[in-house]
MIROVO-699498 format. One line per field, with one value per residue (C-alpha): residue in one letter; residue number from 0; z, x, y. Coordinates in Angstrom, 3 decimals. Layout:
BEGIN
resn <- c(A	...)
resi <- c(NUM	...)
w <- c(Z	...)
u <- c(X	...)
v <- c(Y	...)
END
This chain:
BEGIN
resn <- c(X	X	X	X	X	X	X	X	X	X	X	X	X	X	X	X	X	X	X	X	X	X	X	X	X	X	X	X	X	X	X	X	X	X	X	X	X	X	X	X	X	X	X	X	X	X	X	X	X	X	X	X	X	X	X	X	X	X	X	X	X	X	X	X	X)
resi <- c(0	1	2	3	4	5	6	7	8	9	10	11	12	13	14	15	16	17	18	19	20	21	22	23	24	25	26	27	28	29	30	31	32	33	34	35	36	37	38	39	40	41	42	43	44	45	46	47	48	49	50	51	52	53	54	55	56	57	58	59	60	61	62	63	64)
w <- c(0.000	-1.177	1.555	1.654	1.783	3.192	6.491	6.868	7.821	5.976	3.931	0.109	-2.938	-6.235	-9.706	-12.257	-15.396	-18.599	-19.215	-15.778	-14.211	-10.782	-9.236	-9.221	-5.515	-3.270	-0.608	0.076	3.300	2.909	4.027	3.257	1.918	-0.443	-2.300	-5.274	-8.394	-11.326	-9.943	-7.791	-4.793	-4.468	-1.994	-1.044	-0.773	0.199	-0.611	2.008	-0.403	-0.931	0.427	-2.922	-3.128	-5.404	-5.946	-6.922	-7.279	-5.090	-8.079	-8.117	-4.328	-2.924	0.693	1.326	2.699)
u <- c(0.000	1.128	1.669	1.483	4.584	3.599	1.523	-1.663	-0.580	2.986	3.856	4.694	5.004	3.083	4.392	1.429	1.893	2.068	-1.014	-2.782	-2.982	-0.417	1.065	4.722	6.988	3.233	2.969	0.694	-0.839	-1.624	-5.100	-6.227	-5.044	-6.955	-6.934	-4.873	-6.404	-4.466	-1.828	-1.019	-1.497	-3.670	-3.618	-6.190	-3.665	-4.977	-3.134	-1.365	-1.819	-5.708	-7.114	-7.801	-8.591	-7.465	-6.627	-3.045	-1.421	1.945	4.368	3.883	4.740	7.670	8.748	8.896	12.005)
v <- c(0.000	3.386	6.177	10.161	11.652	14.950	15.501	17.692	21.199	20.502	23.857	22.944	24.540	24.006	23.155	22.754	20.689	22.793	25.146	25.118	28.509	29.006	31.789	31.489	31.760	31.049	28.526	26.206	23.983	20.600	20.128	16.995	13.441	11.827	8.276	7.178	8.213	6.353	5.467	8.743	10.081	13.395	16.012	19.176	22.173	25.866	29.094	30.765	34.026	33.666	31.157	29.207	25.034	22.688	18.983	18.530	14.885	14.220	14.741	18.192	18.997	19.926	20.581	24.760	25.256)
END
């Protein structure tokens, strides 16, 4: 069984894949896991800036430093 590899509350940053609409430099806050779709692992994540939702899969986290 796969895991999550970031906690809920853990700060990340966001890279989109090519053509979806991102603000460059912002941080996000894991808020929720949720189940494989595919065969990845999918995350809620909320802007720090705005408060903005959206479902991102694991590959495109990273850990803000």
């Amino acid at each position: 069984m796969t895991t999550h590899k970031f906690p809920v509350g853990q700060a990340v940053s966001f890279a989109p894949d090519r053509g979806q609409l991102h603000t460059g430099g912002e941080t996000f806050t894991i808020v929720g896991l949720l189940p494989v779709t595919g065969d990845a692992l999918q995350y809620r994540i909320k802007s720090q800036t705005d408060g903005h939702e959206r479902v991102v899969r694991e590959e495109q986290l990273a850990v803000r430093a």
